[in-house]
C-alpha positions as CSV (number, residue, x, y, z in Angstrom):
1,X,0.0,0.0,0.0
2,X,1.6,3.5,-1.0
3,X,1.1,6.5,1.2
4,X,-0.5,9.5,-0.3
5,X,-0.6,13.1,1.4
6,X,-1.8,16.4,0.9
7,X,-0.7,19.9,1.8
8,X,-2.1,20.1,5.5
9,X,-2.9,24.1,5.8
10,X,-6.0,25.1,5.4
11,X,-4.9,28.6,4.1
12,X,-4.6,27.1,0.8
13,X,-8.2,26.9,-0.1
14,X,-8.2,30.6,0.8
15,X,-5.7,31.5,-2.2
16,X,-7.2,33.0,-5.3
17,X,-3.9,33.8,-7.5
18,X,-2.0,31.1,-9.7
19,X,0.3,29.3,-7.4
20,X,3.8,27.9,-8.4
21,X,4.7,24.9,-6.4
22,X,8.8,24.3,-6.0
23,X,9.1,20.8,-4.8
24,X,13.3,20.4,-5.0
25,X,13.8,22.6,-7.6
26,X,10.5,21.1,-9.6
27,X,8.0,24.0,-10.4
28,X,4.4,23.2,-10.6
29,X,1.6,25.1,-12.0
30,X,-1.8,25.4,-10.1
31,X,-4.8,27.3,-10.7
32,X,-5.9,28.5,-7.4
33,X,-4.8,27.2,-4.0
34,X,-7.9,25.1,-3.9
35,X,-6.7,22.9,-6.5
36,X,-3.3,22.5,-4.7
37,X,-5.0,21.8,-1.5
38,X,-6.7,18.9,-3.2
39,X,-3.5,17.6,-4.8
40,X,-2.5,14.2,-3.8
41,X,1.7,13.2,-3.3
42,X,3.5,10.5,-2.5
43,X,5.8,12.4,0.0
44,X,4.6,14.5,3.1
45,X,5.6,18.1,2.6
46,X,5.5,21.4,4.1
47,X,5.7,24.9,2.9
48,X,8.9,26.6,3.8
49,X,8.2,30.0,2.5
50,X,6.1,31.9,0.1
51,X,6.5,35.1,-2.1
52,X,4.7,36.6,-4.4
53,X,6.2,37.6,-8.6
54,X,4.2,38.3,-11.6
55,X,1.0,37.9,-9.9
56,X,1.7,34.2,-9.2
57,X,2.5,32.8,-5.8
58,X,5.3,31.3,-5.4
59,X,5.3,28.3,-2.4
60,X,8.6,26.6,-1.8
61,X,8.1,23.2,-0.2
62,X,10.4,20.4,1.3
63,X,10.2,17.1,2.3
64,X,9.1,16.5,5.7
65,X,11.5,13.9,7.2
66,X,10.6,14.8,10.8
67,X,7.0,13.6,11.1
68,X,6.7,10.2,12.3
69,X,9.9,10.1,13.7
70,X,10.9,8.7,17.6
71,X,12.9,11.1,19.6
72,X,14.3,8.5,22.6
73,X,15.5,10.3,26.2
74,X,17.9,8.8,28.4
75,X,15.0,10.2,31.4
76,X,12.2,7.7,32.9
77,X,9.1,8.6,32.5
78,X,7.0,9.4,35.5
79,X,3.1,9.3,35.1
80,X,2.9,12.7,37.8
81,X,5.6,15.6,35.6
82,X,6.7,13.6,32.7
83,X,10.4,12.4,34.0
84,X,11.6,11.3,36.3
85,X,15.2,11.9,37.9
C-alpha cells in the first residue's frame, strides 16, 4: 500500500492567484490554492516560504523527514511531571 498526502494548511483553499509549487527545484503550475490543496503526493511536505512575482504565488516546499519520527530520552518517565530523575 503506498502512502499518499496532501498539503495540510488550510490557508490554501483561501488562495485565489495562480500558485507555483517548487518541490526540489521542480515547479508546478496550479490554478488556485484550492486545486493545490486537493492535490494528492506520495511524499509529506511542508511549505517553507512563500512570495509573491508576476501575480503568481510562489510556495517553496520540502520534504518532511521529521513527522513520524521517535525522539528517545535517556529520562524515565513518570506518570505525575513527565520524568523522572
Amino acid at each position: 500500500m503506498t502512502c499518499k498526502y496532501k498539503l495540510q494548511d488550510v490557508r490554501l483553499e483561501k488562495i485565489k492567484s495562480p500558485i507555483v509549487l517548487n518541490l526540489d527545484g521542480v515547479e508546478m503550475e496550479y490554478k488556485n490554492g484550492r486545486v493545490l490543496a486537493n492535490t494528492v503526493f506520495g511524499e509529506r511536505y511542508f511549505i517553507e516560504s512563500i512570495t509573491a512575482k508576476n501575480n503568481k504565488i510562489i510556495l517553496e516546499a520540502v520534504e518532511n523527514n521529521k513527522y513520524g519520527k521517535v525522539y528517545w530520552t535517556d529520562k524515565k518517565v513518570s506518570m505525575f511531571d513527565g520524568t523522572e530523575e
